[in-house]
C-alpha positions as CSV (number, residue, x, y, z in Angstrom):
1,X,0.0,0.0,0.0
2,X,1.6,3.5,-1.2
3,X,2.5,5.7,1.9
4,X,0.2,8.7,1.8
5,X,2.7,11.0,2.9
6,X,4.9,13.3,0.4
7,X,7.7,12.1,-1.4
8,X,11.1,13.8,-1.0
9,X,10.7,14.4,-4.7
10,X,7.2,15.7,-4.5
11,X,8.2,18.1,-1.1
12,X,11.3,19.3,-3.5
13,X,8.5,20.2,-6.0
14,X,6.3,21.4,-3.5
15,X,8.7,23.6,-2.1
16,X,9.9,25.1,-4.9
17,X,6.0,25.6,-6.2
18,X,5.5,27.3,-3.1
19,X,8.7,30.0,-3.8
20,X,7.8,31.2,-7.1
21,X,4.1,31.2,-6.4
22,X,4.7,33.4,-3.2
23,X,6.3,36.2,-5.4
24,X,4.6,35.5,-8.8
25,X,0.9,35.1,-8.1
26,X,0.4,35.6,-4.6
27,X,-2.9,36.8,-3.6
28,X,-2.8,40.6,-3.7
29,X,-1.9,39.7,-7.6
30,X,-5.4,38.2,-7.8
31,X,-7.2,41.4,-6.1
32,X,-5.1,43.6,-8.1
33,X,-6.0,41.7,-11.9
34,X,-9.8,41.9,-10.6
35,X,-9.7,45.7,-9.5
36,X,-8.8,46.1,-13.4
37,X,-11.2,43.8,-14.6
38,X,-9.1,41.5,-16.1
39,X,-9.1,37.5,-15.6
40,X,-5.7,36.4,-17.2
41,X,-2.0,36.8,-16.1
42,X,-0.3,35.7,-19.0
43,X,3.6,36.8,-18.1
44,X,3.2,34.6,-15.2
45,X,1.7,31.7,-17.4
46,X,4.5,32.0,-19.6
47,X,6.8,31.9,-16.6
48,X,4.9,28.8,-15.5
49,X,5.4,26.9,-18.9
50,X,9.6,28.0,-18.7
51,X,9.5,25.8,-15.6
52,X,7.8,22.4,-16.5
53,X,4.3,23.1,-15.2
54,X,2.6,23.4,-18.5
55,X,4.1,20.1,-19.8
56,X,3.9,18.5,-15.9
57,X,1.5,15.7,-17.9
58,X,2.7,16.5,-21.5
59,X,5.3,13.3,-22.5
60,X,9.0,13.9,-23.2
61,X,8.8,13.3,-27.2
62,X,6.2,16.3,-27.0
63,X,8.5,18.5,-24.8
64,X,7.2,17.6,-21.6
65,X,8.4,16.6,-17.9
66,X,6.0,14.4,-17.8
67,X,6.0,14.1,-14.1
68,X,2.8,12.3,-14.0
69,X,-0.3,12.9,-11.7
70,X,0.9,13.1,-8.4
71,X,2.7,15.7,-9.3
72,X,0.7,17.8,-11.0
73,X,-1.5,17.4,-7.9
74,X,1.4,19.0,-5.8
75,X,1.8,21.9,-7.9
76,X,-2.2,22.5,-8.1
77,X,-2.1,22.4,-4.1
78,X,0.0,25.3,-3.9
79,X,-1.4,27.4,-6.5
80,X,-4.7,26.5,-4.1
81,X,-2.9,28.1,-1.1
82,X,-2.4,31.2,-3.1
83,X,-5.5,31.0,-5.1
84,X,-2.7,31.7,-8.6
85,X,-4.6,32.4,-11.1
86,X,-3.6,30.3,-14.8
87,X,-4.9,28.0,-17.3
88,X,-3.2,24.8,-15.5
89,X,-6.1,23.1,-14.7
90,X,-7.6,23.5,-18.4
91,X,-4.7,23.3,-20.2
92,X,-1.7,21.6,-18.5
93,X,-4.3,18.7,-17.0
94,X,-7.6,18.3,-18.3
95,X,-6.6,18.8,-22.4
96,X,-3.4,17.6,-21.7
97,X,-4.7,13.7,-20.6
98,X,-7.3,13.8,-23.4
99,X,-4.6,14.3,-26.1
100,X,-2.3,12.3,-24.4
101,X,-5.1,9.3,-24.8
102,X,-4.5,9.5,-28.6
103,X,-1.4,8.6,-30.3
104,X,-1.4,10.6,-33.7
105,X,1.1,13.1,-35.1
106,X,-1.9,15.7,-34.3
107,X,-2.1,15.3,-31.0
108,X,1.9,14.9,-30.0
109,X,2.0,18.2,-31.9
110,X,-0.9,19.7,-29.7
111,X,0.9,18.4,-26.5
112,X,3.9,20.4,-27.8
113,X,2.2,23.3,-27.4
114,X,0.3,22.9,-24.1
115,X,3.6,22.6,-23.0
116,X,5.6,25.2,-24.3
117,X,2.4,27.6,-23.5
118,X,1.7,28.6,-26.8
119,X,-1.5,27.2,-27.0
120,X,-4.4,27.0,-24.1
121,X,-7.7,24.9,-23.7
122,X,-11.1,24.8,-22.5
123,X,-13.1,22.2,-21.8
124,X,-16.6,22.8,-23.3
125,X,-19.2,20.1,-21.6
126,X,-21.8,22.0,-19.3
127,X,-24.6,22.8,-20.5
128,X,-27.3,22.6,-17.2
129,X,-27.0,24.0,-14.0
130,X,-24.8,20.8,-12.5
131,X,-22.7,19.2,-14.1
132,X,-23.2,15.9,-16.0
133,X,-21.7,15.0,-19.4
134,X,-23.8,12.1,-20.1
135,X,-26.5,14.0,-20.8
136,X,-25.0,16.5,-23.2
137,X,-27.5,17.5,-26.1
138,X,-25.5,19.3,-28.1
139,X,-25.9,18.3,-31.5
140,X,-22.8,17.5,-34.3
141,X,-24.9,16.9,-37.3
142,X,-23.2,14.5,-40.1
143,X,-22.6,16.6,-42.7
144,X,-20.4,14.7,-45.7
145,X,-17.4,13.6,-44.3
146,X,-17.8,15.9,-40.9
147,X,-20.2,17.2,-38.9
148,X,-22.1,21.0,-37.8
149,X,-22.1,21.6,-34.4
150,X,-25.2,23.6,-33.0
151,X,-26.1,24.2,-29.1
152,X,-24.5,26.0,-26.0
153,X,-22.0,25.3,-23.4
154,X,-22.1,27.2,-19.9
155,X,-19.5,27.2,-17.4
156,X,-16.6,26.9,-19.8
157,X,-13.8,27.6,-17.2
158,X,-10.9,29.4,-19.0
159,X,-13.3,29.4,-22.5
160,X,-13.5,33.5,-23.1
161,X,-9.4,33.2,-23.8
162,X,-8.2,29.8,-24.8
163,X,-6.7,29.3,-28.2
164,X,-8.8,25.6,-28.5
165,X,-11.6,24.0,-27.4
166,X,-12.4,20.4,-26.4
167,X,-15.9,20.3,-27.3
168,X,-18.6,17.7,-26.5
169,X,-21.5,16.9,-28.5
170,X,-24.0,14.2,-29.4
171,X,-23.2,12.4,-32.4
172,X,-25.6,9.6,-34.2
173,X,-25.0,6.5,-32.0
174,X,-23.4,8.3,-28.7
175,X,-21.4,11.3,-27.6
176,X,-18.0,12.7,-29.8
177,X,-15.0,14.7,-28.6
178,X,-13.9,18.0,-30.7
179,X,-10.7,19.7,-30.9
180,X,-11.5,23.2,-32.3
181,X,-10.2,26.5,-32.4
182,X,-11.7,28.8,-30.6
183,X,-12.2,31.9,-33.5
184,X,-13.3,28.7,-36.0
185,X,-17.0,30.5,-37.7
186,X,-19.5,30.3,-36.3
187,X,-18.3,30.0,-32.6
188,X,-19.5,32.8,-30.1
189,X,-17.9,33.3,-26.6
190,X,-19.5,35.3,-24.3
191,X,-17.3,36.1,-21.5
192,X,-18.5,36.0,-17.5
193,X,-16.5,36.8,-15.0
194,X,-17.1,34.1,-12.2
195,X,-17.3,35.4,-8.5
196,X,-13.7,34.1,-8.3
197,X,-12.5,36.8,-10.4
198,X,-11.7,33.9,-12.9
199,X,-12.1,33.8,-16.7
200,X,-15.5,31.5,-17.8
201,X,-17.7,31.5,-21.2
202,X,-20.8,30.9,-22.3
203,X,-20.3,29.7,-26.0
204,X,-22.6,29.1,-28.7
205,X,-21.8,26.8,-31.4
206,X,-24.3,27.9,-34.8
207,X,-23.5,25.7,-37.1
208,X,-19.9,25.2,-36.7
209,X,-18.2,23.2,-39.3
210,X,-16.2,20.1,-37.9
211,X,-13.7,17.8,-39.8
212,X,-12.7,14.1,-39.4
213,X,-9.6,15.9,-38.2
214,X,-11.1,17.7,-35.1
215,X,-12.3,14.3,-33.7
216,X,-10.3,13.7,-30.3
217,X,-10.5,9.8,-30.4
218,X,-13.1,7.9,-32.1
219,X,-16.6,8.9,-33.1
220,X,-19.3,8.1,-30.8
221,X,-16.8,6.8,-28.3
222,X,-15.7,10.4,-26.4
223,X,-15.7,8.8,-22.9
224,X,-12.5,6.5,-24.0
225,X,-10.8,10.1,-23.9
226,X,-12.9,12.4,-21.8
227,X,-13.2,10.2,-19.0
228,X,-9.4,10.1,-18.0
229,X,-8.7,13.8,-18.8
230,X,-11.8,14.4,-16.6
231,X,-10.6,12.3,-13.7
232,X,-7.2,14.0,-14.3
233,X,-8.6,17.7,-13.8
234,X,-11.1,16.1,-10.8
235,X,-8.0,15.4,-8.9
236,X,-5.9,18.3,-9.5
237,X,-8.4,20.7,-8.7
238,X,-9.7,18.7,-5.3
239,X,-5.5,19.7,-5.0
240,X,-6.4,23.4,-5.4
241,X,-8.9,23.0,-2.8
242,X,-7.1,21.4,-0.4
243,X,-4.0,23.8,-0.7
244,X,-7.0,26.8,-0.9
245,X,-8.3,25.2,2.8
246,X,-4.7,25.0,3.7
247,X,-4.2,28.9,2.7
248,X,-7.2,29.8,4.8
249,X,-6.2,28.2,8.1
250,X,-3.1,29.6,7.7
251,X,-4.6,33.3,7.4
252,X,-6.9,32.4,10.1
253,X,-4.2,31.0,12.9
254,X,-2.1,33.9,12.3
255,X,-4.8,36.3,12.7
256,X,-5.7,34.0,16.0
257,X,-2.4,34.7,17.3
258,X,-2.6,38.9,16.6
259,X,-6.3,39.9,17.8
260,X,-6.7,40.1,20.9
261,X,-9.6,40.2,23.6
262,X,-10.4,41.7,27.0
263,X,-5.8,41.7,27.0
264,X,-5.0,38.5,25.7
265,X,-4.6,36.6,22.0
266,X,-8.2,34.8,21.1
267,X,-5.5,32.1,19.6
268,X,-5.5,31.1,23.6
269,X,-9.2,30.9,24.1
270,X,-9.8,26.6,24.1
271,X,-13.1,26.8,21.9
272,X,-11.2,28.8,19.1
273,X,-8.1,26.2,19.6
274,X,-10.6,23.4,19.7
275,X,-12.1,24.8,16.1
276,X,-8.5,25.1,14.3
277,X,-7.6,21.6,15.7
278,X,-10.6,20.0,14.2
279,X,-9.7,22.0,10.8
280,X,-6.3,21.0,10.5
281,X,-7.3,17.0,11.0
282,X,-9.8,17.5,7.8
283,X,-7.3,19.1,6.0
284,X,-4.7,16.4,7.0
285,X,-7.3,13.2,6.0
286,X,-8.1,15.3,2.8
287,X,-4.5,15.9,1.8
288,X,-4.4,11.7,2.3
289,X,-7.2,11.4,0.0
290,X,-5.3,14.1,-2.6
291,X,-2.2,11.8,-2.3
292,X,-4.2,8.7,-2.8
293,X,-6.2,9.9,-6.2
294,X,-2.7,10.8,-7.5
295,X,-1.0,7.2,-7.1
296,X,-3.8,5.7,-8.4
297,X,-4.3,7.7,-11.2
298,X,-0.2,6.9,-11.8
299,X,0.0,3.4,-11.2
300,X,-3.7,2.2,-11.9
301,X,-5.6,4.8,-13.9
302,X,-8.7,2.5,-14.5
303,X,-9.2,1.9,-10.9
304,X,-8.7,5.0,-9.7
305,X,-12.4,6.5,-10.0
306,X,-13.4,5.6,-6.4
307,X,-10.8,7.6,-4.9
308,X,-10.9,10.7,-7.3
309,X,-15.0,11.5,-6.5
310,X,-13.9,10.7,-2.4
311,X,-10.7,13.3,-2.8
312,X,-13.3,16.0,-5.0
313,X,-16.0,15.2,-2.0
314,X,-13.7,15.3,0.6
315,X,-12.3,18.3,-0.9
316,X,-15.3,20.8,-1.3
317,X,-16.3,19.6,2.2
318,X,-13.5,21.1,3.7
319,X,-12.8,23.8,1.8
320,X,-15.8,25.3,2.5
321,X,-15.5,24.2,6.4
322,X,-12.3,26.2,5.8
323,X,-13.3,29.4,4.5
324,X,-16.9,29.6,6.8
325,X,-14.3,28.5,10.1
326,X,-11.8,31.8,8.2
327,X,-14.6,34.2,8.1
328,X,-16.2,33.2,11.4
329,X,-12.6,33.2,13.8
330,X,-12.4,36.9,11.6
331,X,-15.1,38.4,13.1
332,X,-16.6,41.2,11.1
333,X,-13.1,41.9,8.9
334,X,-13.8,38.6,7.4
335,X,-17.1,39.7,5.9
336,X,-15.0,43.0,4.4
337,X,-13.7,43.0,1.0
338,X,-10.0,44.9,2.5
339,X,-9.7,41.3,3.9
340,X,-8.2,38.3,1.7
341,X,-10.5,35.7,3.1
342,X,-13.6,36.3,1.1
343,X,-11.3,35.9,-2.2
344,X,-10.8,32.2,-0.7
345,X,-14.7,32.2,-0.2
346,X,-15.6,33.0,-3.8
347,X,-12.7,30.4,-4.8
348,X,-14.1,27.7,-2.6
349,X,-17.7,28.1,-3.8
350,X,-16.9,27.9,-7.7
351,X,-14.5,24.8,-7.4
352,X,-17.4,23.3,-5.1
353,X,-19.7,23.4,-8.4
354,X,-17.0,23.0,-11.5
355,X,-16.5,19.4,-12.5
356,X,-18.7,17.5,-10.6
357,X,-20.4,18.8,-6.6
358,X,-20.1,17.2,-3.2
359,X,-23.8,15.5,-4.4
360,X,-22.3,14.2,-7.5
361,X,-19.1,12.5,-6.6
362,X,-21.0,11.2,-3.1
363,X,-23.5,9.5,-5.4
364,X,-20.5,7.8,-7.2
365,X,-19.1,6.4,-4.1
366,X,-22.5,5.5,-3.0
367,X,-22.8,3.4,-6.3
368,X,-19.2,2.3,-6.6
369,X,-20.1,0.6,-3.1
370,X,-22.9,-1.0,-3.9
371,X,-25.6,1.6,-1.7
């Protein structure tokens, strides 16, 4: 059984993550891109790619480190604990897996580019309020040797400035993975900034022409592809969320230690200890669950659904213990927006709902084990 404790390799990489990102993208970096209304760093994605990240999952042939999913899980943990702001999660994991699930000339030459940080991905599958991808009715029409694509996608994280987009749609006999540009006709982004101060589209798709070419896999067969790359960006951000709970306690036991009441620090009140205690020990099981997901998905990718939903579950749960615990040890300066903990908030709220909430990975366990 795999130790679920850190590597020295992975606390190297962890370490270092932490350096960069604590000059690079540390939170103020966030308030200041929203205060100008923008979404997007990208001299500090470009930075990112010069060190590895980008290509963390992208194979050696193609330019990569290919350090493989633990490790991109350790580098989406830190950029949690300062809520960084970059395509990593799009690009660098979720596109990243589905190419890598197809070996063509195509694809090693769109892994090239993920990892270089030329080129950045969306992934296009919502289209309800929650998230399921089974029931996708977006239509690709056979049209002569392609297809049209007609419908809308919602809550296309990254989608208002990524270069491609990994598109799902209901073919004939099942459901069909597209790899499209993003400016091809007919395409329409609207961009909506979430509550996280994070780029997200609504795109419509009117009669978008598709080749035999922008098929990622086989026709009618888009799970064989989707399904890892979505287990893949699951994981890493259940990472972000753990590092984001991790970034919260920390802002909330130093505060503990600093305000004080009637003469001394509330960090030596027992109830208050009693509450940061109990937060640690839910970060510390949810970090296990973090490590567990990324083995698996290394060394057994086909059994490692199980424990992706219970590290995404596991996850949300305690990121949002995290931030209510942050705002409620604050007192009133938590509710503020001069204070940094209602950034972690909004963060914690939208990576609750993307990819699958607490109700949909719990219902996945339930199943998985028989309830």
């Amino acid at each position: 059984m795999a130790k679920l404790v850190k590597t020295d390799e992975e606390t190297m990489l962890a370490d270092m993550a932490r350096g960069f990102l604590d000059g690079a993208a540390p939170v103020s970096k966030l308030r200041a891109l929203r205060d100008a209304g923008e979404t997007h760093d990208g001299a500090t994605w470009k930075e990112m790619a010069d060190m590895g990240w980008a290509g963390v999952l992208v194979p050696e042939s193609a330019g990569g480190s290919d350090m493989g999913f633990a490790a991109a899980n350790v580098i989406a943990e830190e950029m949690g604990k300062t809520l960084a702001v970059s395509p990593f999660l799009s690009s660098a994991v979720i596109a990243a897996t589905a190419l890598r699930q197809v070996s063509d000339s195509r694809a090693l030459a769109a892994l090239a580019k993920i990892a270089s940080g030329e080129a950045t991905y969306a992934l296009a599958v919502d289209e309800g309020i929650k998230f399921d991808p089974e029931g996708t009715q977006m239509e690709a029409r056979a049209d002569g040797n392609g297809f049209r694509l007609s419908g809308k996608k919602q809550f296309v994280v990254d989608g208002a400035l990524a270069d491609r987009l990994l598109v799902l749609a209901r073919t004939s006999d099942g459901l069909t993975l597209f790899d499209i540009p993003a400016d091809r006709a007919g395409v329409t982004r609207d961009k909506t900034n979430m509550i996280d101060a994070r780029d997200a589209a609504r795109i419509t798709f009117e009669d978008v022409e598709a080749t035999g070419e922008d098929v990622l896999g086989a026709v009618d067969s888009a799970m064989d592809v989707l399904k890892p790359a979505l287990q893949a960006g699951q994981a890493a951000l259940a990472a972000e969320m753990t590092g984001l709970s991790a970034g919260a306690f920390g802002m909330t036991v130093e505060y503990l230690k600093e305000r004080k009441q009637f003469g001394i620090e509330i960090g030596r009140f027992q109830a208050l200890q009693h509450r940061a205690a109990h937060l640690w020990c839910e970060i510390e099981v949810t970090s296990s669950a973090i490590l567990n997901a990324g083995r698996l998905m290394d060394e057994d990718p086909s059994s490692a659904d199980l424990a992706v939903s219970l590290a995404k579950a596991r996850a949300t749960e305690t990121a949002i213990l995290a931030v209510q615990e942050g705002l409620q040890m604050h007192g009133g300066i938590g509710m503020t927006d001069a204070f940094d903990m209602g950034f972690y908030m909004k963060r914690a709220r939208v990576g609750a709902e993307w990819l699958g909430d607490y109700s949909y990975h719990a219902e996945k366990i339930a199943a998985a084990r028989g309830f």
